[in-house]
C-alpha positions in Angstrom: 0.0 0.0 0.0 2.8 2.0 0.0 0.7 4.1 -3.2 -2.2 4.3 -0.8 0.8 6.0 1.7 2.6 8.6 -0.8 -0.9 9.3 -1.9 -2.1 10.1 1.8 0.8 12.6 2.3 0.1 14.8 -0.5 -3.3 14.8 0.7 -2.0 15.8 4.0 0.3 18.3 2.2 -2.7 20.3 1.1 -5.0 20.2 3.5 -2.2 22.2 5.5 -2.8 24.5 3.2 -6.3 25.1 4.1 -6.3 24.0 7.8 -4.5 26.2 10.1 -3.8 23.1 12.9 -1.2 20.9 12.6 -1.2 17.5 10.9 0.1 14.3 10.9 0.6 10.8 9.1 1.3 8.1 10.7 1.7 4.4 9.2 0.0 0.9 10.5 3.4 0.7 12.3 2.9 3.5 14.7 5.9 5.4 12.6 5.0 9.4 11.4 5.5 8.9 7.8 4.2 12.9 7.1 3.8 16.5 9.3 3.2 19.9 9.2 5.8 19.7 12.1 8.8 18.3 10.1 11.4 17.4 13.3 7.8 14.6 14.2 8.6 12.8 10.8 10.2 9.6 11.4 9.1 9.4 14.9 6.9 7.1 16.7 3.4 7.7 17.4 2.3 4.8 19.9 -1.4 6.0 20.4 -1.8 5.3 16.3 -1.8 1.4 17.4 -4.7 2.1 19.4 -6.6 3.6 16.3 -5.1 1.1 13.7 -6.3 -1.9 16.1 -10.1 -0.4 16.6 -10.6 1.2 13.4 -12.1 3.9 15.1 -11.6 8.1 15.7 -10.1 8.4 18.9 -9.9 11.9 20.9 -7.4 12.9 23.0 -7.8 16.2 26.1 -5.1 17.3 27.6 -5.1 15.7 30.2 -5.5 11.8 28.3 -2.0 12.7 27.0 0.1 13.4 29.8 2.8 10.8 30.1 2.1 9.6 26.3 5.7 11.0 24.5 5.3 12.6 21.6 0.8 12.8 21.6 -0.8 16.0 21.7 -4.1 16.7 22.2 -6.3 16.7 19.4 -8.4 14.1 17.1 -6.6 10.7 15.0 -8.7 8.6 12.5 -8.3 6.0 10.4 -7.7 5.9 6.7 -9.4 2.6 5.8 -9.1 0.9 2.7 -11.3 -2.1 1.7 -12.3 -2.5 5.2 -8.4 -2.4 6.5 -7.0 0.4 8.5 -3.6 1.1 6.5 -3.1 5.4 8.0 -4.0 7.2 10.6 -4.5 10.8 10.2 -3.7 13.3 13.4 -5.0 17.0 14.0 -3.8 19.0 16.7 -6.1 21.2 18.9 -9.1 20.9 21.0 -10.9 17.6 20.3 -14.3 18.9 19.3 -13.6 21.7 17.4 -11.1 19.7 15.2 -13.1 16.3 15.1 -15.3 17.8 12.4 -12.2 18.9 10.2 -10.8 15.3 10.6 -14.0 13.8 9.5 -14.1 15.7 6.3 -10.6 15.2 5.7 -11.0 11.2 6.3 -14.2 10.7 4.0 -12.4 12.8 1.0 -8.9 11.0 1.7 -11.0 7.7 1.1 -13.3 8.5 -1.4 -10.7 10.2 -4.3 -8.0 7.0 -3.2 -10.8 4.5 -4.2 -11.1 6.4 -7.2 -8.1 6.6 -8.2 -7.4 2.8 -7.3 -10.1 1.4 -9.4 -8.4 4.0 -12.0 -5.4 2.2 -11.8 -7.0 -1.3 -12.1 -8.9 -0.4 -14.9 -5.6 1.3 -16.5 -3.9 -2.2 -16.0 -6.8 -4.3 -17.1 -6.7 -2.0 -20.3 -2.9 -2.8 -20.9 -3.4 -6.5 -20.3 -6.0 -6.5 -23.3 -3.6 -3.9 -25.5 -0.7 -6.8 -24.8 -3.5 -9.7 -25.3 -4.6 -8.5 -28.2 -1.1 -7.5 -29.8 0.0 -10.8 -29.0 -3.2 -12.1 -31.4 -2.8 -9.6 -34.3 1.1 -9.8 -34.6 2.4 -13.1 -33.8 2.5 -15.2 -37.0 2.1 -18.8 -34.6 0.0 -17.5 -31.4 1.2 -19.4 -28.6 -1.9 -21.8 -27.7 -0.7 -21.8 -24.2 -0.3 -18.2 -23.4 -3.7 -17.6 -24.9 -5.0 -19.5 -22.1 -3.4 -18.0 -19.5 -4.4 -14.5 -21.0 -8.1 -16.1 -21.4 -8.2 -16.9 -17.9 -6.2 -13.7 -16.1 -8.9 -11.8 -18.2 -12.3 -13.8 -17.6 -13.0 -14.5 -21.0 -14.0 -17.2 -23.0 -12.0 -18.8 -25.9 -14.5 -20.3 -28.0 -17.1 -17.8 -28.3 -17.6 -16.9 -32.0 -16.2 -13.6 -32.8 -15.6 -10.9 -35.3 -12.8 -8.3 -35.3 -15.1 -4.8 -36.0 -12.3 -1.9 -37.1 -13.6 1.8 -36.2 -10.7 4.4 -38.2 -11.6 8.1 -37.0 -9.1 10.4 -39.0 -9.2 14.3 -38.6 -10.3 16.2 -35.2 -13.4 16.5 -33.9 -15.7 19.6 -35.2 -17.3 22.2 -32.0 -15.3 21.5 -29.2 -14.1 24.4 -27.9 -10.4 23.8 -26.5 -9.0 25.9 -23.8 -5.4 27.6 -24.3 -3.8 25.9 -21.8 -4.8 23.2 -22.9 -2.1 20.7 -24.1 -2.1 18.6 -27.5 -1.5 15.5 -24.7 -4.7 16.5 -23.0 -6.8 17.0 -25.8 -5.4 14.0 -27.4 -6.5 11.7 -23.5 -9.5 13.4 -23.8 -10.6 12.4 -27.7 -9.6 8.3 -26.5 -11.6 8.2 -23.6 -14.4 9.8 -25.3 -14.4 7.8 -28.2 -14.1 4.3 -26.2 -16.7 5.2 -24.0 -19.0 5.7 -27.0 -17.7 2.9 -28.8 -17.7 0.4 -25.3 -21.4 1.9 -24.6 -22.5 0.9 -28.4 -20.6 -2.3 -29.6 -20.3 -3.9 -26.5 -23.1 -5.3 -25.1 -21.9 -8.7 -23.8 -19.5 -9.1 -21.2 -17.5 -11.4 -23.5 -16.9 -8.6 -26.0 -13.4 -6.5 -25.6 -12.7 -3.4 -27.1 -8.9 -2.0 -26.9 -7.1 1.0 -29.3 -4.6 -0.4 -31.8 -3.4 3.0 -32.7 -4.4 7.0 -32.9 -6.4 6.7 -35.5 -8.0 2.4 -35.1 -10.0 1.1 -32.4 -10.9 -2.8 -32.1 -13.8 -4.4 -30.9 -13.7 -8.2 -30.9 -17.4 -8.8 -31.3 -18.9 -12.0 -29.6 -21.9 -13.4 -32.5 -23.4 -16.2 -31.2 -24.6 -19.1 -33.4 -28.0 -16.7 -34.5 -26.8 -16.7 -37.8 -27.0 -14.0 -40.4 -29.5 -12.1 -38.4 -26.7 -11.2 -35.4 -24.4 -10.4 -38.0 -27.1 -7.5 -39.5 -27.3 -6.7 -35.9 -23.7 -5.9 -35.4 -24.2 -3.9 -38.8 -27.2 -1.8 -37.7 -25.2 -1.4 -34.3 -22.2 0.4 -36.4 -24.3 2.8 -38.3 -25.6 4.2 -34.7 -22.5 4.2 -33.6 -21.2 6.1 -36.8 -24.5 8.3 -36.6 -23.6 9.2 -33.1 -19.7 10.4 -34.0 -21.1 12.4 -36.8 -23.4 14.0 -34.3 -20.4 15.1 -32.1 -18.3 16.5 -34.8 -16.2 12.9 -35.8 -17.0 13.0 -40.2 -14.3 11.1 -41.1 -15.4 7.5 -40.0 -15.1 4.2 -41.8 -15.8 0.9 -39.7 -14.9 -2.7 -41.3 -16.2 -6.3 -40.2 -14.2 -9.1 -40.2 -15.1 -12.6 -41.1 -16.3 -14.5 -38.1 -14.2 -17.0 -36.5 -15.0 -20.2 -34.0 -11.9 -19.3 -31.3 -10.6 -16.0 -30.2 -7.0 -17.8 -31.3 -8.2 -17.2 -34.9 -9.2 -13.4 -34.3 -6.3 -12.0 -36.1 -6.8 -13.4 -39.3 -10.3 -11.8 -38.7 -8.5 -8.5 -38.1 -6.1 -9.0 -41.4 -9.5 -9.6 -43.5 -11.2 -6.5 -41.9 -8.1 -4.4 -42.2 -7.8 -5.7 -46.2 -11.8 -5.5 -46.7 -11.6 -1.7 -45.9 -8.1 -1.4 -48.2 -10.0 -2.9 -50.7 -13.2 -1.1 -51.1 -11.6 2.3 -50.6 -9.8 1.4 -53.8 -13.2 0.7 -55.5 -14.1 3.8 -54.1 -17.4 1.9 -52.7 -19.7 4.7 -51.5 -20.2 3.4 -48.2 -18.6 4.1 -44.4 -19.6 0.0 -43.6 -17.4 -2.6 -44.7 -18.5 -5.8 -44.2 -17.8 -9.6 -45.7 -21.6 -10.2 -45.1 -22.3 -7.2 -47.6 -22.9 -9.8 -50.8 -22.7 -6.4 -53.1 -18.9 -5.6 -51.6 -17.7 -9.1 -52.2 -19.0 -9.4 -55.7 -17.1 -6.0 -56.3 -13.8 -7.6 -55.1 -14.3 -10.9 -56.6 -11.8 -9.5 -59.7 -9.3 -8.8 -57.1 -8.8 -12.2 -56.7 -7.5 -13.5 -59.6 -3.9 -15.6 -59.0 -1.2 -13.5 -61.1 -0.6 -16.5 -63.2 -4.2 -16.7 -64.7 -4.3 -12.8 -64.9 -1.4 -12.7 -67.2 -2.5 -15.6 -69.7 -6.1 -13.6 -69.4 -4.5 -10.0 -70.2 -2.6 -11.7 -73.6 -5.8 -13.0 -74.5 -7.2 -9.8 -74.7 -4.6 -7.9 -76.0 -6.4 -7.1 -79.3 -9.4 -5.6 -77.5 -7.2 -3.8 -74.8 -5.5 -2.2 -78.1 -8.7 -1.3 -79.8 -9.2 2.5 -80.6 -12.5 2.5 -79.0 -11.7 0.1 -76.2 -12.6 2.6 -73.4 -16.4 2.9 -75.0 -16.2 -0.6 -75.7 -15.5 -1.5 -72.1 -17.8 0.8 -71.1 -20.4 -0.5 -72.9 -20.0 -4.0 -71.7 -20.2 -3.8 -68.0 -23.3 -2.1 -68.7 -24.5 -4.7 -70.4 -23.2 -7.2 -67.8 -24.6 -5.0 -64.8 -28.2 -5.1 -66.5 -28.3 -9.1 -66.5 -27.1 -9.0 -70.3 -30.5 -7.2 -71.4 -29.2 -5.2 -74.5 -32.4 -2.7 -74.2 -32.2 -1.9 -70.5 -28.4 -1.3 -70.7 -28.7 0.8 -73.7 -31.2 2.7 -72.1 -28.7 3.2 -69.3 -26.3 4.3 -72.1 -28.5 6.6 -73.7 -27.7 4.9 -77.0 -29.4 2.7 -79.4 -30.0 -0.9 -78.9 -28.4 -1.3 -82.5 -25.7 0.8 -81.3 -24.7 -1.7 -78.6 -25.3 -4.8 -80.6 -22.8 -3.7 -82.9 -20.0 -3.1 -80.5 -20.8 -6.1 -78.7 -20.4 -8.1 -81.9 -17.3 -6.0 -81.9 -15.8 -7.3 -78.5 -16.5 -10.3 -79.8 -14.9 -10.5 -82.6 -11.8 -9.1 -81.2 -11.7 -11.7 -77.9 -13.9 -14.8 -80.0 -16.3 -15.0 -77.2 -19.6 -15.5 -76.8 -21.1 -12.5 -75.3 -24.8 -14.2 -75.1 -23.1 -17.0 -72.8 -23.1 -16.2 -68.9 -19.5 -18.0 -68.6 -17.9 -16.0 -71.3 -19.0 -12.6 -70.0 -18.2 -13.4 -66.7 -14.5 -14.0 -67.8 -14.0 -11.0 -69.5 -15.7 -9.1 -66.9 -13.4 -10.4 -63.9 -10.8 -9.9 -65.6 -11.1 -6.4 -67.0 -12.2 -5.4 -63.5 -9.1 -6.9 -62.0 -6.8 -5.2 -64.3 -8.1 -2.0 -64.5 -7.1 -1.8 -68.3 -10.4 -0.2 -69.3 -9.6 2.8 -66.9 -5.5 3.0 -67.7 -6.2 2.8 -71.4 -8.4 6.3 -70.9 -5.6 8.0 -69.8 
């Protein structure tokens, strides 16, 4: 407790400042650890054993005192912590008129030191997770072992099905005034504990859920889903959009969340990171006008399906095609053809779209196929060409 002891002598050290009696600290030992009077430090105190024993303010007259070295007349009380004495606190003066000073003094002294140790716990428990959860993300082999020690120094359970959720909040936030002395490290203590506190008081909802912040800018939430299925997992979405509706509300714009893939064991939570982290990579390169990222989103994956193609494939594909990609008018040709793709290979309605004649787009679809000899009326063939001109992005470099 020796925390609990430094922490009582600066208490001590101020209320001097307001009280005009003298004060003392003395430990469960009977030894003055702390004094107004600075020659009683180090000295020993023997009516403190009296209080430390019976947890209880004793008073002191004059005349209680006389042939008691070093005890004065006055008031000493107790500092008790989770039900142990561990201080006791000493004013000098008349018993009653200082007995009321000492009680004040006592209840503050124990209330602010219980807040600040369940601060302190909750500061480690934070740095357990941070080192938990590093340990999952960024060690290629996981050590099985230490996972369960973490699991069980942390009360939570292995094999609940999770997801890893990323939150990214770039720029500062809009209308909060800042005072001028206050400093970048304040402001910057300040926008975490905010944004956790939102983000704890949103996303997690089940005490098996864990939240921790990777970096300035990312903030995880391992997201326990249950075996409900795909319903949960629009849950967890709907859950995100509040919880982006609610930063946009307090000035955060710039948010983009992505949802991993779920996994069985919270030993296979990084890879559901990795896949998040990628998913979001990934559809800002599509430029996918959304601020949700999510491998349940069938509309995202079909989008990065193209992506996907092994290297090998891609470049037999690409020489394939090398008379179309050379083509004068492969830009409108291209063009032309995911249109046609995108409106279920219905010549009229993607004409329509084009705002050209359906004759118009039969004729330079007969011209793609004539330069690739494929069948543009078969599903197979037009899904080849299409995954791979989307995976190249020819049809955009060749408009350059």
């Amino acid at each position: 407790m020796e925390s609990y002891r430094q922490f009582a002598q600066n208490l001590i050290n101020e209320a001097s400042e307001i009280l005009s009696f003298p004060i003392s600290l003395t430990d469960d030992e009977g030894m003055i650890i702390g004094s107004t009077v600075k020659e009683r430090i180090g000295t020993y105190h023997s009516a403190s054993i009296e209080v430390i024993r019976e947890k209880q303010p004793v008073c002191y007259e004059e005349a209680d005192v006389e042939g008691m070295p070093n005890v004065y007349p006055g008031v000493a009380v107790p500092l008790i912590f989770e039900e142990e004495a561990i201080c006791v606190l000493g004013i000098v003066g008349k018993p009653a008129e200082v007995l009321p000073y000492a009680k004040l003094v006592k209840r503050y002294a124990e209330m602010v030191w219980h807040e600040t140790y369940q601060n302190r716990l909750e500061t480690l428990e934070a740095k357990k997770i941070d080192t938990f959860v590093q340990h999952l993300l960024f060690d290629p082999e996981p050590d099985v072992a230490r996972i369960e020690d973490y699991c069980n120094l942390l009360g939570i359970e292995a094999n609940v099905p999770r997801c890893c959720i990323i939150i990214e909040i770039n720029g500062q936030q809009k209308g909060r005034e800042v005072a001028l002395h206050e400093s970048l490290t304040s402001r910057q203590a300040y926008r975490n504990e905010w944004l956790k506190e939102n983000i704890s008081r949103t996303l997690c909802n089940h005490d098996q859920d864990l939240m921790t912040q990777l970096n300035a800018e990312q903030l995880l939430v391992f997201k326990g889903v249950g075996d409900s299925g795909s319903g949960r997992l629009k849950s967890i979405e709907s859950e995100c959009q509040s919880l982006i509706e609610s930063l946009h509300s307090n000035g955060w714009d710039q948010v983009e969340v992505s949802i991993g893939d779920v996994k069985r064991t919270i030993g296979d939570i990084g890879s559901s990171y990795h896949n998040a982290k990628h998913l979001m990579e990934v559809g800002r390169r599509l430029q996918v006008p959304t601020m949700i990222y999510s491998f349940h989103d069938w509309g995202l994956l079909l989008r990065m399906v193209p992506f996907y193609i092994e290297p090998f494939l891609k470049r037999k594909l690409i020489n394939r095609l090398e008379h179309l990609v050379g083509h004068d008018d492969f830009q409108v040709l291209a063009q032309n053809f995911f249109s046609y793709c995108e409106n279920n290979m219905n010549v009229s309605k993607a004409a329509r779209e084009l705002y050209i004649h359906r004759n118009t787009l039969i004729y330079r679809l007969g011209k793609i196929e004539a330069l690739t000899e494929l069948d543009l009326n078969s599903f197979e063939h037009c899904t080849i060409l299409y995954l791979t001109l989307k995976n190249t992005g020819v049809h955009l470099e060749h408009g350059r």
